[in-house]
Structure formats: structure tokens, C-alpha cells
N, C-alpha and C positions, 0 to 999 in steps of 0.2 A: 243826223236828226232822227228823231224816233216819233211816232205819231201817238197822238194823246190819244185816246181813247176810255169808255166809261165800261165797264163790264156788271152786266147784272140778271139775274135770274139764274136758272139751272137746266141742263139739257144737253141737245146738241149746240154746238157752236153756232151762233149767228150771225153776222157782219153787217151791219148797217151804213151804207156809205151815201153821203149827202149830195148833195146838186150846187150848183158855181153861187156864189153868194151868200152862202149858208153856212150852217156848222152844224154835229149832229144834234143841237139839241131841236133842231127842228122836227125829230124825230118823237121828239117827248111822251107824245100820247099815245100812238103805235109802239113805241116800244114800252109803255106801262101793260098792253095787254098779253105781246108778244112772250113776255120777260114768265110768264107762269107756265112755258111751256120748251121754253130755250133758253140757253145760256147767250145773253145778248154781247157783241163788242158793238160798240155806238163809237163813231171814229171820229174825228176832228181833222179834215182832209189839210195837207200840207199847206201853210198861213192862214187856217181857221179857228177858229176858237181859240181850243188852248196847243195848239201845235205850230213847232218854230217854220219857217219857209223853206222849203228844199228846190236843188238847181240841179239838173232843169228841171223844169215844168211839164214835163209831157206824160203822155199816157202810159209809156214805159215804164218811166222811172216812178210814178206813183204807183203805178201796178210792181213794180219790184218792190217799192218801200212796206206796202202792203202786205207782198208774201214775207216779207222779211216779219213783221213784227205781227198778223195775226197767229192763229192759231195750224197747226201743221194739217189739220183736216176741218172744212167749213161750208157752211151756204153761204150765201149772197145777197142783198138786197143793193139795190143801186136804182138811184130815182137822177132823171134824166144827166146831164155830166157824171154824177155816179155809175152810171149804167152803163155808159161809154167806159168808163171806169174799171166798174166789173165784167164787163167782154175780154175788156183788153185780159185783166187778170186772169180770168179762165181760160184764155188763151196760152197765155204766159206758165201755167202753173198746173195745170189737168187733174194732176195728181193730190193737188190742196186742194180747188174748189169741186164740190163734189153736187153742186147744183147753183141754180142762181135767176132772182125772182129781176126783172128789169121793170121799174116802175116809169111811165112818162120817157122814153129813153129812146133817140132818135142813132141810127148808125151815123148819118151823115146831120149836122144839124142845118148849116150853111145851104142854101137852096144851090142846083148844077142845073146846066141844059139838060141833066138826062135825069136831074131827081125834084121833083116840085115840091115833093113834101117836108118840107123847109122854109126857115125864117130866111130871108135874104140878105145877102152877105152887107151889105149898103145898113140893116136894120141894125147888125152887129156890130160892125163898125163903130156906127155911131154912139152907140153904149159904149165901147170903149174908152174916142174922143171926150164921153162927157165926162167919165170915170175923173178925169183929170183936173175940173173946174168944179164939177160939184156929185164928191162919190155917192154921199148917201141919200140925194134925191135920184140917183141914176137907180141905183138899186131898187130902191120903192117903185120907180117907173118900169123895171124888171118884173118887177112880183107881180104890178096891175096886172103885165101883161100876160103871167102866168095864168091869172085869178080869170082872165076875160073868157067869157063864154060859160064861167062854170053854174051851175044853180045855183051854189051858192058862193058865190066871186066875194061879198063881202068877208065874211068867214076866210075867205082861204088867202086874201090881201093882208088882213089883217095878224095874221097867224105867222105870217112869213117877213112882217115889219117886226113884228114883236121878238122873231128870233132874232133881228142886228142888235136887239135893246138890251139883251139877256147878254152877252160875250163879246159884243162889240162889232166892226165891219170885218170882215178881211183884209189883210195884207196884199198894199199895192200886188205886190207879185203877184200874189195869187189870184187876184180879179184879173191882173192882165194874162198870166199864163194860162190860166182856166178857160177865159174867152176867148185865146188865141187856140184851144182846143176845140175848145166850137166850132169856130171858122177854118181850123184845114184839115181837123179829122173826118176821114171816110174809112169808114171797117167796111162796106160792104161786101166786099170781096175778100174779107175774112172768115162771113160768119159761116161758113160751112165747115169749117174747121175747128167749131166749138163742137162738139159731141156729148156736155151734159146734157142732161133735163135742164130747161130755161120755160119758165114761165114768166108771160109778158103780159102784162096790166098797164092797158090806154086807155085815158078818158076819151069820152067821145068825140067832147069838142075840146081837144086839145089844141090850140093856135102857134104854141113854140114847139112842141114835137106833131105834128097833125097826125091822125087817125090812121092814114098811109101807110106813114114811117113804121106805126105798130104791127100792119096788117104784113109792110114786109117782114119787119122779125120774126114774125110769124109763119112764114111761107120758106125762109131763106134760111134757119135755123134748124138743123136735122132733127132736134127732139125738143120743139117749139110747143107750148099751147099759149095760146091767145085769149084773152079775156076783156071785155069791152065792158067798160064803165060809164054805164049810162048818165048822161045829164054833168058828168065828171071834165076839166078842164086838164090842167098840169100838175097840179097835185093832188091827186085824189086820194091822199093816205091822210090827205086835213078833212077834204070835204065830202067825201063817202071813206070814212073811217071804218066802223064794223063789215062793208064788203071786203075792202083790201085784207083788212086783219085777218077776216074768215079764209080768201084764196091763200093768203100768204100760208096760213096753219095748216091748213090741209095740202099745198103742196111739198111743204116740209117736212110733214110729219109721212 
């Protein structure tokens, strides 16, 4: 399979990869600013939007399909499963990813005795189990929870129901393979061995990746900076728009 993808603007290369539930058009409005200053690829992560399902499902193997089909030298954006996403790939790849902005993006997202900054494995679960009797209220009850804490949670709830409506749900697989990265991925004992530039954009009151998890990307990443979004929940590229846009540009450019 090959991964769909939108390409537009002109520049340097940019990669925009999405979060579990979603497809790139989620990206719509970030990437109309972005696009005047970068050549954008907007992806459609394997069973999203318009891309067929690939086996397996894991961080590897997206991260391989990835280097396979963007572009030979790139940045990054990766908002929270994207992020895990784009670790993995700059890992995987040193010599294509040549930086990488990690939006909302938790190393370990599943809560451990030794990591609190996490949703707890029992919460995951259960969004899986529902997956099964009723997908597209599960997902909506996904988003609130993104949306909870933000300033503006209405805006960013509704912004993120509206992307199922535009391309459809995702593909069983992919909700299940996606959430099944949630729950047993742990980079942390990777990330010292990312050596780009990685800038890392957390809303403050983040509740599915919490504050924590940002401040360690920040500490545990060799050429980390950290930027804290004020008043910002889980996606603040909806609901503080012109900040994101503004770090993103200036640390690409």
C-alpha cells in the first residue's frame, strides 16, 4: 500500500501527520497558513481517510511506510499518536528527518507505576471495547476528552467531529492498531538517541498527553525546546491557531 497524501504549497518539505481517529484533513487550517512558506505533504495515516489499511500496525512499520513514500529529505509535525509516530521515524531514518516539531505527543501514553503522566490503561481499554458496539459515539467521546480543559473545548470538540464528517471514520484496523499503540508503546528509553532539533508544543492543560509528559520531552531529548500553551488542551493547533503556526514557522524556517 502506499499512503494518500495532499501535497501543497512551496518550500522546504513538510510532513504533517495526524493523531489516532483522525485523517489529515484535520490539519485544514494550519496547513492553509503554513502552505505560503513550505511545501506541505498532509498524510492520511494507514486506514485513514483516503489510504488503504496496512499489516501490521505498529510504529515500525508506519514509520517504514513513511520513509518509504515521503520525500528523501523533511521536517516533521506529529500531533499526539502522530508524534509517537514521528519519534519513531527520526529514529528509524536520521538522515530523511532533518527536524521535527511534536504537537500534544506523550512517549508513553498508557499511565506505569513509574509514569503518572498518562491516561490509564483501564480508560483505553475501554474506548476500545466500545469501538465495537458503537464506533462513532466512542470517537466523539474521544475528542470531548481531548477538548476538556481547553478555553476553548467547544471550538476544538467540534472541529474534530467535523473531521469524521469530511472522509468518514477510520478503518476498524486502524482504530484498533492505533489504540493498541497507545497502550503498549514506551519510547522513553529511546529518546536520547533522537539527535535532531525537536520542538515540543504542550497545551497546558493537556488531560490525554498531561503537561508532564511535554516537560519530559523536553528534559530527555538532546536538542529539545519546549513551549507551553497557555490556556491550550490537546489540540492546540485548533484552538490557539496563530501561536502554533507562528512556533511552527519560525522553528523551521
Amino acid at each position: 500500500m502506499s499512503l494518500h497524501h495532499t501535497a501543497l504549497g512551496a518550500g522546504r518539505d513538510l510532513v504533517l501527520v495526524h493523531g489516532w481517529g483522525t485523517h489529515g484533513g484535520i490539519w485544514s487550517e494550519l496547513a492553509d497558513g503554513l502552505a505560503q512558506r513550505f511545501r506541505l505533504h498532509v498524510v492520511d495515516l494507514p486506514g485513514c481517510g483516503e489510504s488503504a489499511d496496512c499489516e501490521p500496525y505498529s510504529l515500525d512499520h508506519v514509520a517504514t511506510v513513511l520513509a518509504r513514500d515521503m520525500p528523501a529529505r523533511c521536517r516533521v509535525v506529529g500531533w499526539s499518536l502522530g508524534g509517537q509516530i514521528a519519534l519513531a521515524w527520526a529514529q528509524k531514518a536520521p538522515h530523511q528527518v532533518e527536524s521535527v516539531a511534536l504537537i500534544a505527543t506523550n512517549p508513553c501514553f498508557a499511565r506505569r507505576k513509574d509514569w503518572p503522566h498518562a491516561v490509564s490503561s483501564e480508560v483505553l481499554q475501554e474506548f476500545g471495547r466500545a469501538l465495537a458496539t458503537d464506533c462513532l459515539g466512542t470517537l466523539q467521546r474521544f475528542f470531548s476528552l481531548q477538548a476538556f480543559g481547553d478555553e476553548r473545548k467547544r471550538d476544538a470538540a467540534a472541529r474534530l467531529r467535523a473531521c469524521l464528517r469530511r472522509r468518514g471514520v477510520p478503518s476498524a484496523a486502524a482504530l484498533a492498531g492505533g489504540l493498541n499503540i497507545l497502550l503498549e508503546a514506551d519510547q522513553r528509553a529511546e529518546l536520547a538517541a533522537i539527535s535532531q532539533p525537536v520542538l515540543v508544543l504542550h497545551g497546558e492543560r493537556d488531560h490525554v498527553a498531561p503537561l508532564g509528559a511535554g516537560e519530559h520531552l523536553g528534559r530527555s531529548l538532546p536538542n529539545a525546546e519546549l513551549v507551553v500553551i497557555p490556556g491550550a488542551a490537546h489540540a492546540p493547533f485548533i484552538t490557539a491557531l496563530p501561536e502554533v503556526s507562528a512556533h511552527l514557522t519560525r522553528f523551521f524556517q
